[in-house]
C-alpha positions in Angstrom: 109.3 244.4 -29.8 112.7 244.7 -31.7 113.6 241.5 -31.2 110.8 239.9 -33.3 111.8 242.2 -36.1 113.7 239.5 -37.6 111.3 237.0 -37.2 108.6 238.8 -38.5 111.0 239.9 -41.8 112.5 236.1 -42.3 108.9 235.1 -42.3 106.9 237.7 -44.6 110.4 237.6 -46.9 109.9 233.8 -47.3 105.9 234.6 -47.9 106.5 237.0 -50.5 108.4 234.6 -52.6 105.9 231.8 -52.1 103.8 233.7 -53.6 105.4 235.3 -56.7 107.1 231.7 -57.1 103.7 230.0 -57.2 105.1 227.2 -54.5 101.6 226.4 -52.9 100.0 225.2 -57.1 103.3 223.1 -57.1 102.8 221.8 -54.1 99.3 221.0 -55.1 97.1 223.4 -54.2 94.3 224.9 -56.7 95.4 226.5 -58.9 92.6 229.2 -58.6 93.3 229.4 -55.3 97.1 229.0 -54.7 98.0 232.7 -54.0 94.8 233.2 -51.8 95.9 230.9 -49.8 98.9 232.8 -48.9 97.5 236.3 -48.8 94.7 234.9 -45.9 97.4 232.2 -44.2 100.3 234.6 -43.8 98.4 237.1 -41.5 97.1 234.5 -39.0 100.8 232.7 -39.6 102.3 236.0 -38.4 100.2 236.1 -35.4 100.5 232.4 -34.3 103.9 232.3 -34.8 104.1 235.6 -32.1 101.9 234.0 -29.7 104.2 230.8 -30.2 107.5 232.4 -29.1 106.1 232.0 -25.5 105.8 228.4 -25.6 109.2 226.4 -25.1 110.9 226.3 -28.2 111.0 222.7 -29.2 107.4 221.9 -28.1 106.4 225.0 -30.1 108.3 224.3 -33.0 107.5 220.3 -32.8 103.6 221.4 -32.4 103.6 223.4 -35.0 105.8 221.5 -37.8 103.0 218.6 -37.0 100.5 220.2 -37.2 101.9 221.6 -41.0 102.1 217.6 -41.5 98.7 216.7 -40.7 96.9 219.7 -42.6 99.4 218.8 -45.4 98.1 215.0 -45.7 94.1 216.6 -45.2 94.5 218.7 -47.8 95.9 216.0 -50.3 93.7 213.6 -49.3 91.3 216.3 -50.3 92.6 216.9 -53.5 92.1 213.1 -54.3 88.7 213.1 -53.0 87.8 215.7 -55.3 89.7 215.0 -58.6 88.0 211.2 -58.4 84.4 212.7 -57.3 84.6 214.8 -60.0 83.9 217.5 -58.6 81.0 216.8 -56.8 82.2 216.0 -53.4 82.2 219.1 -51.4 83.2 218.2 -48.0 86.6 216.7 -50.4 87.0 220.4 -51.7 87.1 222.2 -48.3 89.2 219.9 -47.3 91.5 220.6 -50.2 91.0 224.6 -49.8 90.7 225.0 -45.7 93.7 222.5 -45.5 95.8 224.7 -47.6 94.9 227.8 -46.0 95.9 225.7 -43.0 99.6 224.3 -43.9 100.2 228.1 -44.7 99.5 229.3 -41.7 101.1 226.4 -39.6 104.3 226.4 -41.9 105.0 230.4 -41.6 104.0 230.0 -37.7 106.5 227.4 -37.5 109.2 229.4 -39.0 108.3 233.1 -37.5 109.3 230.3 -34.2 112.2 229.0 -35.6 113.5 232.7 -36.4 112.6 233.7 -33.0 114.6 231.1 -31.7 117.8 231.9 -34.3 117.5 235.5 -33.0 117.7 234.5 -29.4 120.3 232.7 -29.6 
Protein backbone atom coordinates (compact mmCIF):
# COMPACT_ATOMS: atom_id res chain seq x y z
CA UNK A 1 0.00 0.00 0.00
CA UNK A 2 3.10 2.41 0.39
CA UNK A 3 3.86 2.32 -2.88
CA UNK A 4 0.70 4.08 -4.22
CA UNK A 5 1.31 6.78 -1.73
CA UNK A 6 2.76 8.82 -4.31
CA UNK A 7 0.35 8.14 -6.81
CA UNK A 8 -2.46 8.89 -4.77
CA UNK A 9 -0.55 12.41 -3.49
CA UNK A 10 0.65 13.47 -7.25
CA UNK A 11 -2.97 12.90 -8.18
CA UNK A 12 -5.13 14.60 -5.29
CA UNK A 13 -2.14 17.51 -5.35
CA UNK A 14 -2.85 18.14 -9.11
CA UNK A 15 -6.89 17.89 -8.16
CA UNK A 16 -6.58 20.40 -5.53
CA UNK A 17 -5.26 22.98 -7.78
CA UNK A 18 -7.72 22.24 -10.56
CA UNK A 19 -9.93 23.25 -8.47
CA UNK A 20 -8.83 26.40 -6.64
CA UNK A 21 -7.39 27.39 -10.27
CA UNK A 22 -10.84 27.00 -11.82
CA UNK A 23 -9.14 24.85 -14.94
CA UNK A 24 -12.30 22.69 -15.69
CA UNK A 25 -14.64 26.65 -16.49
CA UNK A 26 -11.53 27.40 -18.68
CA UNK A 27 -11.53 24.43 -20.22
CA UNK A 28 -15.22 24.89 -20.87
CA UNK A 29 -17.11 23.43 -18.42
CA UNK A 30 -20.25 25.33 -16.63
CA UNK A 31 -19.51 27.54 -14.95
CA UNK A 32 -22.00 26.57 -12.14
CA UNK A 33 -20.79 23.39 -12.24
CA UNK A 34 -16.93 23.56 -12.84
CA UNK A 35 -15.81 22.75 -9.25
CA UNK A 36 -18.53 19.91 -8.84
CA UNK A 37 -17.25 18.30 -11.33
CA UNK A 38 -13.97 17.80 -9.56
CA UNK A 39 -15.22 17.24 -6.11
CA UNK A 40 -17.57 13.97 -7.61
CA UNK A 41 -14.75 13.05 -10.48
CA UNK A 42 -11.70 12.98 -8.27
CA UNK A 43 -13.01 10.18 -5.89
CA UNK A 44 -14.06 7.71 -8.69
CA UNK A 45 -10.54 9.09 -10.57
CA UNK A 46 -8.76 7.92 -7.42
CA UNK A 47 -10.33 4.59 -7.48
CA UNK A 48 -9.98 3.83 -11.25
CA UNK A 49 -6.72 4.89 -11.42
CA UNK A 50 -5.90 2.03 -8.33
CA UNK A 51 -7.69 -0.60 -10.09
CA UNK A 52 -5.66 0.52 -13.33
CA UNK A 53 -2.24 -0.09 -11.91
CA UNK A 54 -2.94 -3.78 -12.51
CA UNK A 55 -3.43 -3.46 -16.15
CA UNK A 56 -0.16 -3.28 -18.22
CA UNK A 57 1.04 0.04 -18.17
CA UNK A 58 0.75 1.35 -21.71
CA UNK A 59 -2.64 -0.27 -22.39
CA UNK A 60 -3.77 1.25 -19.14
CA UNK A 61 -2.48 4.55 -19.67
CA UNK A 62 -3.40 4.42 -23.63
CA UNK A 63 -7.13 3.30 -22.49
CA UNK A 64 -7.48 5.75 -20.24
CA UNK A 65 -5.84 8.98 -22.00
CA UNK A 66 -8.63 7.92 -24.89
CA UNK A 67 -11.08 7.54 -23.17
CA UNK A 68 -10.20 11.51 -21.52
CA UNK A 69 -10.28 12.29 -25.40
CA UNK A 70 -13.56 10.92 -26.28
CA UNK A 71 -15.52 12.28 -23.05
CA UNK A 72 -13.59 15.51 -23.80
CA UNK A 73 -15.13 15.92 -27.58
CA UNK A 74 -18.91 14.60 -25.82
CA UNK A 75 -18.85 17.08 -23.61
CA UNK A 76 -17.95 19.94 -26.08
CA UNK A 77 -20.09 18.80 -28.47
CA UNK A 78 -22.51 19.09 -25.65
CA UNK A 79 -21.74 22.42 -24.81
CA UNK A 80 -22.51 23.47 -28.57
CA UNK A 81 -25.64 21.57 -28.55
CA UNK A 82 -26.83 23.50 -25.74
CA UNK A 83 -25.59 27.09 -26.21
CA UNK A 84 -27.34 26.86 -29.95
CA UNK A 85 -30.66 25.09 -28.39
CA UNK A 86 -30.85 27.59 -26.17
CA UNK A 87 -31.17 25.93 -23.54
CA UNK A 88 -33.77 23.69 -24.27
CA UNK A 89 -31.99 20.63 -25.43
CA UNK A 90 -31.49 18.41 -22.43
CA UNK A 91 -29.96 15.38 -23.69
CA UNK A 92 -27.12 18.35 -25.10
CA UNK A 93 -26.82 19.44 -21.35
CA UNK A 94 -26.06 16.02 -19.80
CA UNK A 95 -23.91 15.59 -22.20
CA UNK A 96 -22.12 18.72 -21.41
CA UNK A 97 -22.35 17.93 -17.40
CA UNK A 98 -21.88 13.82 -17.32
CA UNK A 99 -19.05 14.38 -20.00
CA UNK A 100 -17.23 16.62 -17.69
CA UNK A 101 -17.67 14.71 -14.72
CA UNK A 102 -16.35 12.06 -17.08
CA UNK A 103 -12.92 13.71 -18.53
CA UNK A 104 -12.23 14.32 -14.62
CA UNK A 105 -12.35 11.09 -13.64
CA UNK A 106 -10.57 9.58 -16.84
CA UNK A 107 -7.79 12.39 -16.77
CA UNK A 108 -6.92 11.94 -12.74
CA UNK A 109 -7.18 7.98 -13.50
CA UNK A 110 -4.81 8.40 -16.18
CA UNK A 111 -2.34 10.15 -14.14
CA UNK A 112 -2.82 8.23 -10.59
CA UNK A 113 -1.43 5.38 -13.68
CA UNK A 114 1.19 7.35 -14.90
CA UNK A 115 2.43 8.07 -11.24
CA UNK A 116 2.24 4.58 -10.42
CA UNK A 117 4.29 3.77 -13.23
CA UNK A 118 7.07 6.81 -12.33
CA UNK A 119 7.07 5.29 -8.84
CA UNK A 120 7.86 1.87 -10.12
CA UNK A 121 10.31 2.62 -12.02
Amino acid sequence: MKRLAFPFSITLAVAVAAYFSGATETLGAHPFWAGNTILLGTPIGLVLGYFSTRLPFISATVGLAGLTLVFFAIANLGKSRFAASYAEDTFAGQMWFFGWHAVVMFALATLFVAAANLRRT
